[in-house]
C-alpha positions as CSV (number, residue, x, y, z in Angstrom):
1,X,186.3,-253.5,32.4
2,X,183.7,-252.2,30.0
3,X,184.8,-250.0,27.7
4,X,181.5,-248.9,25.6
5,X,181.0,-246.0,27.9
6,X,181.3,-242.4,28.1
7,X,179.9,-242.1,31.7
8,X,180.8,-245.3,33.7
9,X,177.8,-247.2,32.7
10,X,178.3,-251.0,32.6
11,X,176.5,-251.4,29.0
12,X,176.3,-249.8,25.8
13,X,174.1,-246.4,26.3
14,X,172.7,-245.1,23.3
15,X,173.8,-241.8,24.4
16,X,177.4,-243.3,24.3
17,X,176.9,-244.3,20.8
18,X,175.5,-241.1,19.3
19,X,178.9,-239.0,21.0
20,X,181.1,-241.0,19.6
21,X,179.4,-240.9,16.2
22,X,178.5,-237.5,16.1
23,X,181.0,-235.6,18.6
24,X,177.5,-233.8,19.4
25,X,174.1,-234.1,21.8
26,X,171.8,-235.9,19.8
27,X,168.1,-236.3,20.3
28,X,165.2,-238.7,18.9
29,X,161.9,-236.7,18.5
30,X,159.4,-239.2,18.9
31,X,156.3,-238.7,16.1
32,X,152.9,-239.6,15.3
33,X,152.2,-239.8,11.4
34,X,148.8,-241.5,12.3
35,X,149.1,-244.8,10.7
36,X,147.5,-247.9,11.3
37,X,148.5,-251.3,11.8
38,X,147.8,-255.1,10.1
39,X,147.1,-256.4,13.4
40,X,144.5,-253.9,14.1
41,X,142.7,-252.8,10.4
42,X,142.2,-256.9,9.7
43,X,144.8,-257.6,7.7
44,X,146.1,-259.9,10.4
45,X,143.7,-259.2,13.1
46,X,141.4,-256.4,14.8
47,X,142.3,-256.0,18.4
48,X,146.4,-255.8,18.0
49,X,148.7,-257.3,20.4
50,X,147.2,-257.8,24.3
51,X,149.1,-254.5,25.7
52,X,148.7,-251.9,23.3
53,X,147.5,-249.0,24.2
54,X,144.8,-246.3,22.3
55,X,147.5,-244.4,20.7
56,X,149.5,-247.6,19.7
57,X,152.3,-247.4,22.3
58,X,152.9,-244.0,21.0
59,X,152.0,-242.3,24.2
60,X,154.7,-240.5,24.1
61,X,155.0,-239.3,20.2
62,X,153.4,-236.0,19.1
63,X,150.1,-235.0,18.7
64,X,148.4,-236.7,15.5
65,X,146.2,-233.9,14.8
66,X,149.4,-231.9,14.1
67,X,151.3,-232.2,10.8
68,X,154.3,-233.2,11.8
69,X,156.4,-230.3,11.0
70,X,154.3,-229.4,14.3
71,X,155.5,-231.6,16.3
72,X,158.7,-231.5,15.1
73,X,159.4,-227.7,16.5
74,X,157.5,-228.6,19.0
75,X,159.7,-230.5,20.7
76,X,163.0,-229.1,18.9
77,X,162.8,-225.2,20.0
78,X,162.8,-226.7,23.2
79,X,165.8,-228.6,23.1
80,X,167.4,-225.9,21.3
81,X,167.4,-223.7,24.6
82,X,169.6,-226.4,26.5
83,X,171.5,-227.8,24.0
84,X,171.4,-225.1,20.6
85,X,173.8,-227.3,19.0
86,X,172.1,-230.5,19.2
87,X,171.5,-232.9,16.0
88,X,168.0,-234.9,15.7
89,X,166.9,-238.0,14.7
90,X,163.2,-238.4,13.7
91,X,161.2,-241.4,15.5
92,X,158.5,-242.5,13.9
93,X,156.9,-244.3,16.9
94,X,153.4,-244.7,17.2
95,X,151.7,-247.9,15.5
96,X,153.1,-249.2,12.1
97,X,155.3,-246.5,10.4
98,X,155.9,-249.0,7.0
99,X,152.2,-249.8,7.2
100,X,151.7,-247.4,4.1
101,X,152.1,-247.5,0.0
102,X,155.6,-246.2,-0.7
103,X,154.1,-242.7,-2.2
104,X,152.4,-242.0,1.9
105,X,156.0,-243.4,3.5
106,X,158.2,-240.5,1.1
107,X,155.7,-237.8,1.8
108,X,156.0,-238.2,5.8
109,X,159.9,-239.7,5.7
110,X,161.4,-237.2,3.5
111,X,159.6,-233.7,5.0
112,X,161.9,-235.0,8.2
113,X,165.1,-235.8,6.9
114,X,165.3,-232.4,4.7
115,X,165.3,-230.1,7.9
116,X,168.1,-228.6,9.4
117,X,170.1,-230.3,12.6
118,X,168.6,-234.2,11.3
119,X,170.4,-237.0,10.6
120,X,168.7,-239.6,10.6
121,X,165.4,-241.6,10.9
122,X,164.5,-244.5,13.4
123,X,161.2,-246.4,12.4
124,X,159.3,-248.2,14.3
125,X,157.3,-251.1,12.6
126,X,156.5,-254.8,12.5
127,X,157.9,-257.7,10.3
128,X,154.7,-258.6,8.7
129,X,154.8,-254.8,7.4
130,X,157.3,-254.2,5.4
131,X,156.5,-255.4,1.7
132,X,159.5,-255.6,-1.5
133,X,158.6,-252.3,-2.5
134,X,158.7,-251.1,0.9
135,X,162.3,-252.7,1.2
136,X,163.4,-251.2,-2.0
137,X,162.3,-247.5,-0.7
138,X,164.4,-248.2,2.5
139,X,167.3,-249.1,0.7
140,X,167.5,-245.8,-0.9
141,X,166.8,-243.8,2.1
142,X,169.6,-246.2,4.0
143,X,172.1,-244.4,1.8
144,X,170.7,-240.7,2.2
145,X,170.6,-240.8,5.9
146,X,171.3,-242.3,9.2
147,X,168.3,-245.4,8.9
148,X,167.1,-247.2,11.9
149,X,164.3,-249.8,11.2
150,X,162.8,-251.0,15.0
151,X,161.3,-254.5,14.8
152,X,158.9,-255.3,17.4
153,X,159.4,-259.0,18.4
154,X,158.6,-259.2,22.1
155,X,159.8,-262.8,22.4
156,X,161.2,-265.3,20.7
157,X,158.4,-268.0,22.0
158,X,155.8,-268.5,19.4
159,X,153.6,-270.0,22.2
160,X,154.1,-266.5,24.2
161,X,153.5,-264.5,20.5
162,X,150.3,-266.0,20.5
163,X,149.3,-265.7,23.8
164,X,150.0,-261.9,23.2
165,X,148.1,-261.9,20.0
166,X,151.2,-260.3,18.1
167,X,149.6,-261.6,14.5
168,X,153.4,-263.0,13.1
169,X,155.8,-266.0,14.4
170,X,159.6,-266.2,14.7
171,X,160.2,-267.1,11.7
172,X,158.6,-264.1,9.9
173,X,160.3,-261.4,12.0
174,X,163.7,-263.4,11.6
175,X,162.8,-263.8,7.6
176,X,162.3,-259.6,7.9
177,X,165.7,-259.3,9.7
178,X,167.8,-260.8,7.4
179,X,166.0,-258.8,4.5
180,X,166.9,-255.4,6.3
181,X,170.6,-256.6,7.8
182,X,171.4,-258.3,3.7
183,X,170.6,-254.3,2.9
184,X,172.7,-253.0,5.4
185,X,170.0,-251.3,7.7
186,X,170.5,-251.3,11.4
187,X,167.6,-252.7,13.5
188,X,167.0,-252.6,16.6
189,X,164.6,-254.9,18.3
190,X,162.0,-254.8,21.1
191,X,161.6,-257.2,23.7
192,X,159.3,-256.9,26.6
193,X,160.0,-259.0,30.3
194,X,157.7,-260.4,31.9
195,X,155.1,-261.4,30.0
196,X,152.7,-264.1,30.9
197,X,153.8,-267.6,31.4
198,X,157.1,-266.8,31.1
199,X,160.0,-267.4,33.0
200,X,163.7,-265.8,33.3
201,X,165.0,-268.7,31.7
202,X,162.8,-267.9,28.6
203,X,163.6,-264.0,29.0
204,X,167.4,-264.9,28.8
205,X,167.1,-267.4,25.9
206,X,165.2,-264.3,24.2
207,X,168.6,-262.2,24.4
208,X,170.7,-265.0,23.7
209,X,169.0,-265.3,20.4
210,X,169.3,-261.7,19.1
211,X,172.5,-261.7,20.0
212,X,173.4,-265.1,17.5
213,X,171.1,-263.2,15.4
214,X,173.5,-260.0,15.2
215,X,171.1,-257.0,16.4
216,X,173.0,-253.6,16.3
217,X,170.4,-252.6,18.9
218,X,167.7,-253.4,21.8
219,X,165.2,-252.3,23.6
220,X,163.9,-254.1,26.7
221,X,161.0,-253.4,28.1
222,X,159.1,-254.5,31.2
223,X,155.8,-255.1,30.9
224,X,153.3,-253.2,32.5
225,X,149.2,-253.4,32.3
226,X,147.4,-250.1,31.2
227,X,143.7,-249.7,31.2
228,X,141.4,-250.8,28.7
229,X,143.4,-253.3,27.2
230,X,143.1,-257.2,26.9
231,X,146.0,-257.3,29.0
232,X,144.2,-255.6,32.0
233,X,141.5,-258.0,31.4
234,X,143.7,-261.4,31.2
235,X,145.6,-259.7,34.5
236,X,142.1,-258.3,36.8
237,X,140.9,-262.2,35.7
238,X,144.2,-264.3,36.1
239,X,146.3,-262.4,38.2
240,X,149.0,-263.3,37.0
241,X,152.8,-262.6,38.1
242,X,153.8,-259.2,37.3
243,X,158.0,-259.0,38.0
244,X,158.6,-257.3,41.0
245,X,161.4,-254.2,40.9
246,X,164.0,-256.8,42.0
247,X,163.0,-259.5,39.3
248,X,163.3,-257.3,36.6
249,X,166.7,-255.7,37.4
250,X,168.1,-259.5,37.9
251,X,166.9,-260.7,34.7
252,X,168.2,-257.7,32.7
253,X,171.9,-257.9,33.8
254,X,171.4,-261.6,33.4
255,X,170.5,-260.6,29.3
256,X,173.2,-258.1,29.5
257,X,175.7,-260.4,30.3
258,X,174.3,-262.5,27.1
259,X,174.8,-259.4,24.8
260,X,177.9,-258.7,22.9
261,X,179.0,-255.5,23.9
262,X,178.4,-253.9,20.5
263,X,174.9,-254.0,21.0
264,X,173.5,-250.4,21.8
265,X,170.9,-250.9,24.5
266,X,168.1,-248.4,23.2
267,X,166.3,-248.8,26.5
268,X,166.1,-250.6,29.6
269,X,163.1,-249.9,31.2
270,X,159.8,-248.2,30.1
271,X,157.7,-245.0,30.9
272,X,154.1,-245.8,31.1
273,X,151.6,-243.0,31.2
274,X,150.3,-242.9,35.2
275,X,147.4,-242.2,34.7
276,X,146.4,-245.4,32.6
277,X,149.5,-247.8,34.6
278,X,147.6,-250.5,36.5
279,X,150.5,-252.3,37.1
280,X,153.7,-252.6,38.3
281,X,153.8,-248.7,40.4
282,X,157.4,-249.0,40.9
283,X,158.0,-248.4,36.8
284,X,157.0,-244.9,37.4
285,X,160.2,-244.6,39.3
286,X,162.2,-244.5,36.2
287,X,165.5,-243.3,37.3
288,X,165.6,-245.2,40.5
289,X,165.4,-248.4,38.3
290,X,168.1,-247.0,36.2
291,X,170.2,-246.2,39.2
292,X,169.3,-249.5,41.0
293,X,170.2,-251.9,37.7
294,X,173.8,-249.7,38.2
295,X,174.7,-250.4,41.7
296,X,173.3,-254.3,41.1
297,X,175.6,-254.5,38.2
298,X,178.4,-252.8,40.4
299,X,178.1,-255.2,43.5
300,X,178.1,-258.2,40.6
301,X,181.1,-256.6,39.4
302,X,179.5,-257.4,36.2
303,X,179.2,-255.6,32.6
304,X,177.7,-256.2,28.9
305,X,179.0,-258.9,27.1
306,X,180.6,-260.5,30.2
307,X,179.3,-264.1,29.2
């Protein structure tokens, strides 16, 4: 039976990972520094990848008109109600949060990790972002606090990256892995199911590979089409297949199974904003997805790291 689990859960929650490590209710307070990204200011292109949305798949981070001691408090005095011995981690989320010269990246990283109840960082950025000097910075932070980097990869398919207009290939987010992992850093990865063209076999062969690769984390994500996108577009044009509820649970135990069961799954499903979701409705049923890839997994009597 599985044993990375705290609350019968067949794979390794994040939630799981942070009890153990810090005998203690942690949380991630998501944050909007308000940078910009390569694929978006022309470094590598204007429009960014094919699904991002206005506030750079931040929809969830804070408020960028607020400093971020803001929305810091913001969100903390209200966990602090619940839970008034919880610990924080500081998620830098929206856009490219390595996008920066070193002297922006201290001024916004280090006002976070000084205040009470944090421990640590999680930064979400791309693998054609991070420069020497950049890595250099990192390392030093790596040894001052609990470090996070999140790579957004998507897929491994370089015919799928640039159908989605991501801006890098395989070869330059694996290049940027092995830089962060020869440092020690933890990264954790994004991958997204369902995108165009692709099939489960292709989602699977995307797990398999982080998982020869050696990620200490993933997030999977299911695709869905906002508005005003070039996604919505390719998808009101095309009509392409978008996974039903049932697709997408099979394929993710599938990947599961491909996981070693040291991996700390992130996420497992997404949370688009419903007011701007064209597609697939039955994402905005979060938990029922959650409790649906549970009783699959049961009835499969199967677990993480099974193959």
């Amino acid at each position: 039976m599985f044993t990375n689990t705290l609350d019968n859960k067949r794979y390794y929650t994040l939630n799981c990972y942070y009890k153990r490590k810090y005998n203690s209710k942690v949380f991630k307070v998501s944050l909007n520094a308000n940078f910009t990204c390569p694929n978006k200011d022309g470094k590598v292109g204007y429009k960014g990848c094919i699904f991002c949305s206005k506030l750079g798949s931040g929809d969830f981070a804070g408020n960028y008109q607020k400093d971020l001691l803001t929305q810091f408090n913001e969100v903390r005095d209200v966990m602090l109600k619940k839970w008034p011995e919880a610990k924080y981690i500081g998620y830098f989320q929206a856009n490219t949060n390595t996008y920066a010269p070193v002297s922006v990246l201290k001024e916004k990283f280090e006002s976070i990790i000084k205040l009470d109840g944090v421990v640590g960082l999680n930064i979400a950025t791309r693998s054609d972002a991070i420069s020497d000097e950049v890595l250099d910075y990192l390392e030093d932070l790596n040894r001052r606090t609990d470090l996070t980097i999140e790579l957004g990869l998507q897929s491994m398919h370089d015919e799928t990256l640039k159908l989605i207009n991501r801006g890098h290939d395989l070869q330059n987010f694996e290049e940027c892995f092995n830089k962060l992992k020869k440092l020690g850093i933890k990264v954790v990865v994004h991958i997204i199911n369902g995108l165009p063209g692709e099939t489960k076999e292709m989602m699977i062969k995307t797990a398999k590979y982080l998982n020869r690769l050696g990620v200490d984390g993933i997030k999977i994500h299911m695709l869905h089409v906002i508005r005003d996108t070039d996604l919505a577009d390719m998808y009101l044009n095309e009509h392409f297949h978008i996974l039903t509820k049932e697709e997408y649970i099979d394929i993710v135990i599938s990947q599961l199974e491909y996981l070693n069961s040291n991996i700390v799954i992130h996420r497992i499903t997404g949370d688009p904003v419903k007011e701007d979701l064209i597609a697939p409705t039955w994402l905005l049923k979060k938990f029922c997805v959650l409790n649906d890839i549970d009783k699959e997994m049961v009835k499969r009597d199967t677990f993480q790291g099974k193959k």
